[in-house]
C-alpha positions in Angstrom: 84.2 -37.2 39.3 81.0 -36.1 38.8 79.9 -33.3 36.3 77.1 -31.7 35.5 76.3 -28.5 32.6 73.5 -27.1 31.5 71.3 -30.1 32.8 67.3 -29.8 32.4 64.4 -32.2 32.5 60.8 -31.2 31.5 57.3 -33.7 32.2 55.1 -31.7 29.8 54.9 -28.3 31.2 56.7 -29.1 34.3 60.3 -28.4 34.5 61.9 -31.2 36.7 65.4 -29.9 36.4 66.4 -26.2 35.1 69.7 -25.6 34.1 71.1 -27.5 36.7 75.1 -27.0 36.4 77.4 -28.5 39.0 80.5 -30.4 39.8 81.3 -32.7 42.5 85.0 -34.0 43.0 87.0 -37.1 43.7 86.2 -38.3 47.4 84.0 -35.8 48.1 80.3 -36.5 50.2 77.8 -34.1 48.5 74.4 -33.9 50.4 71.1 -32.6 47.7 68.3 -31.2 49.7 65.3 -30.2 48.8 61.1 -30.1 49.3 59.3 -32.7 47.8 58.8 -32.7 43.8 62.0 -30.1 43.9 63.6 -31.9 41.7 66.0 -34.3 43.8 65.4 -38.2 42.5 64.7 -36.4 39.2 68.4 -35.4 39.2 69.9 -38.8 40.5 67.8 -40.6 37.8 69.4 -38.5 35.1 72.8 -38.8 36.5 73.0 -42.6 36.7 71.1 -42.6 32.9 67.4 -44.3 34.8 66.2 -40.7 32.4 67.7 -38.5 29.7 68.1 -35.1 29.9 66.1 -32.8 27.5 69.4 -30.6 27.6 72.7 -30.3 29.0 75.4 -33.1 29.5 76.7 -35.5 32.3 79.5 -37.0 33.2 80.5 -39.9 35.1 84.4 -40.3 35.3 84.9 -38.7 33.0 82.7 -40.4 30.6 79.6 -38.9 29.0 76.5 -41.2 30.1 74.6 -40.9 27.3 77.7 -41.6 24.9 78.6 -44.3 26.6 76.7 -45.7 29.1 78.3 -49.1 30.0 81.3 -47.9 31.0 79.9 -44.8 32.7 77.5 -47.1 35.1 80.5 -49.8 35.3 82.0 -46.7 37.7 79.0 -46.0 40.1 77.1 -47.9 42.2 73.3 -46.6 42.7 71.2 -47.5 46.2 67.2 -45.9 45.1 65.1 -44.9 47.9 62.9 -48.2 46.8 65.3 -50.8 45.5 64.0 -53.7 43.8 65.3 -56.9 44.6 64.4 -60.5 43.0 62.5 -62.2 45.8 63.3 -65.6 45.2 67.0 -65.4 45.4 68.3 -66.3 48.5 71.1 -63.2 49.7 74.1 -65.2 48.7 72.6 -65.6 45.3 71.5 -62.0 44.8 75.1 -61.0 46.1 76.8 -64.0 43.7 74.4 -62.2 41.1 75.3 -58.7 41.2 78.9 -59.5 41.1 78.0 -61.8 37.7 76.7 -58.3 36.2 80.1 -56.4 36.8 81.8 -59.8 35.3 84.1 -59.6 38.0 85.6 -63.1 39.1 84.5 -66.2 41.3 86.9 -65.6 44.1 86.9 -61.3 44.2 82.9 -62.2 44.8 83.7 -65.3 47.4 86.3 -62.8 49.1 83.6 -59.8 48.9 80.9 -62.0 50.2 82.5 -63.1 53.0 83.8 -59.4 54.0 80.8 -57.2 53.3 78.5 -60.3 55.0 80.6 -59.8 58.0 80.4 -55.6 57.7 76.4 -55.9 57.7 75.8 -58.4 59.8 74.1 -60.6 57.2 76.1 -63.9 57.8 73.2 -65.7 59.4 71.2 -65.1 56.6 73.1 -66.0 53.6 70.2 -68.9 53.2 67.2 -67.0 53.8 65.3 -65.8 50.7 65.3 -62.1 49.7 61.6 -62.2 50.7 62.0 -63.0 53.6 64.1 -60.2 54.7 62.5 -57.2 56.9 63.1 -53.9 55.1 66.0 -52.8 57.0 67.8 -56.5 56.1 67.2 -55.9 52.4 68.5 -52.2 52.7 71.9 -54.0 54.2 71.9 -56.4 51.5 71.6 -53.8 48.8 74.4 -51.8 50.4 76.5 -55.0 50.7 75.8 -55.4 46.8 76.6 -51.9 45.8 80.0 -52.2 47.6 80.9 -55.1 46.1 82.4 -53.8 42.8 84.0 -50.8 44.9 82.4 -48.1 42.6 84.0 -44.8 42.5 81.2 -42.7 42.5 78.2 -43.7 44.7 74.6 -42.2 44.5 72.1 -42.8 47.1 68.5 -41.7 47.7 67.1 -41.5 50.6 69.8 -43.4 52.7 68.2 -44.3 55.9 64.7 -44.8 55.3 63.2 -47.5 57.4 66.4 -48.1 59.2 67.5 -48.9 62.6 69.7 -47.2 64.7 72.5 -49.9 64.5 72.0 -49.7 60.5 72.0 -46.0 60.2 75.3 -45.5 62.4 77.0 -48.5 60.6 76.2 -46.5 57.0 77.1 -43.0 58.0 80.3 -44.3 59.1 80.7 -45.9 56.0 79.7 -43.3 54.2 82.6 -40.8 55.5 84.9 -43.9 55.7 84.8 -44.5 51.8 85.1 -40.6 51.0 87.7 -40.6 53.0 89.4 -43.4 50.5 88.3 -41.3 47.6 85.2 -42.5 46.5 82.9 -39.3 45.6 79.1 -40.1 47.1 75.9 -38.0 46.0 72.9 -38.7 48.1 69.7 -37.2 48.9 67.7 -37.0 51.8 65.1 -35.3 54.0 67.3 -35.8 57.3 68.9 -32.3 57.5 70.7 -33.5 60.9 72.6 -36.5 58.3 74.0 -33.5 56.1 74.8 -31.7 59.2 76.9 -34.9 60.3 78.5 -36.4 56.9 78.4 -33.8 54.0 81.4 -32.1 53.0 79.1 -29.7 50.4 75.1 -29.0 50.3 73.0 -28.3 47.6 69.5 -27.0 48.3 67.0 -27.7 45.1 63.8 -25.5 44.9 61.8 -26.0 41.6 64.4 -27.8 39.7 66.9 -25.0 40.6 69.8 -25.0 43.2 69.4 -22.0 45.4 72.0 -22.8 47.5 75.9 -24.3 47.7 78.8 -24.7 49.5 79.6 -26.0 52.9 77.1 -25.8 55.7 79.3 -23.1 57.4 79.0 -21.0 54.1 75.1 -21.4 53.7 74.4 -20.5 57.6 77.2 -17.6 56.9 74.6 -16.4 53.8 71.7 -17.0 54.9 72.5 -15.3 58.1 71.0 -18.5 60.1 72.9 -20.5 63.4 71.8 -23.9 61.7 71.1 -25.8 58.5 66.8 -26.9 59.1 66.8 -22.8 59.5 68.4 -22.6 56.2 66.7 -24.9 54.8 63.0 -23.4 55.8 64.2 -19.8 55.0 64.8 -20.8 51.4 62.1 -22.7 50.4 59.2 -21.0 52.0 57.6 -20.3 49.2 57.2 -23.9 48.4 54.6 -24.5 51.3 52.8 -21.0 50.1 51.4 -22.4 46.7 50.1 -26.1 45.9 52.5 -28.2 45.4 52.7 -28.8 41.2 51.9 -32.1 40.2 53.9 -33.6 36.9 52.0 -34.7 34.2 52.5 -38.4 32.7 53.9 -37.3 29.0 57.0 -36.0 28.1 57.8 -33.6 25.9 58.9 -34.6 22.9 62.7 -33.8 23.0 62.5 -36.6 26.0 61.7 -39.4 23.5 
């Protein structure tokens, strides 16, 4: 469902992404680890077509992103680690909204708003503005939302930031639920003990490489560790031995 060759991303003299190939089946829950500024939201960005690639091709379904990008982003659903969200909207008409976007119909939205409402506990505020939300509210709402057009491929960064512990259990459970239904999901995150729980494959990014792949069982088995934070620390030590690289604001010219 998801495929990836030859991929790179440069930000002047920084290389982002580096030949990044990889392939992620139907109704499969791939986990992408990494330090920070390895190269993670740098990857999701190009996959869902928020960046283009300076090489290397992606595609969605089956359909090449950057040859045809409606119908690529028609078949995913994207939750950032920051989504933005119009403020003066109440959630009923940020959820009627989204829906209008995918052109779907009055009553598969009415039926979708009534069922995802109910899933994240949002009915009592189908009134109250978006800004008036907490942070872990507008994180259900934007879940509800990306649900509502059932995508078939589902990208997530950062899933649980800022969540509670209701929230979180109610999305992992989702989360295996819908790959369970086939839905393939790539997400990112910093909370090795969620990709211990829910991934069926891990990726481990260092510098805009993947150093490691396969199920967690596999990557303890190589890395000769008992447990994935082991793993994790053993391959990207030398991140935390050298300053961290800082990109620079212009792109090379193959970007533009």
């Amino acid at each position: 469902m998801i495929s990836v060759k030859n991929l790179s991303k440069h930000y002047g003299s920084l290389v982002a992404v580096d030949d990044l190939t990889l392939e992620v089946p139907k109704g499969e829950l791939f986990c992408f680890l990494g330090p920070n500024g390895a190269g993670k939201t740098t990857t999701i960005k190009l996959m869902t077509g928020l960046l283009r690639p300076r090489t290397g091709s992606i595609e969605i379904c089956g359909i090449n992103i950057e040859k045809d990008p409606v119908n690529a982003k028609l078949k995913m659903g994207y939750v950032p680690d920051m989504p933005y969200l119009y403020d003066r909207l109440t959630t009923t008409e940020f959820f009627r909204f989204t829906g209008e976007i995918y052109s779907l119909s009055h009553d598969h939205i009415e039926l979708q708003l009534d069922e995802q409402f109910k899933t994240f506990s949002l009915d009592e505020y189908r009134n109250v503005l978006v800004k008036d939300l907490s942070h872990g509210l507008r994180q259900r709402l934007v879940y509800a939302a990306t649900f509502l057009h059932n995508p078939e491929v589902l990208f997530i960064d950062e899933p649980l930031v800022g969540l509670d512990p209701y929230t979180i259990r109610l999305i992992k459970d989702l989360l295996i639920e819908r790959t369970r239904n086939g839905m393939t999901i790539f997400l990112t995150t910093h909370i090795l003990a969620l990709a211990e729980d829910v991934a069926d494959r891990i990726g481990i990014i260092m510098k805009g490489k993947v150093v490691a792949l396969g199920p967690l069982a596999q990557l303890t088995d190589e890395a000769g560790e008992k447990n994935l934070e082991d793993v994790f620390l053993k391959l990207t030590a030398e991140q935390y031995d050298k300053p961290e690289r800082q990109p620079q604001r212009h792109e090379d010219t193959k970007d533009k």
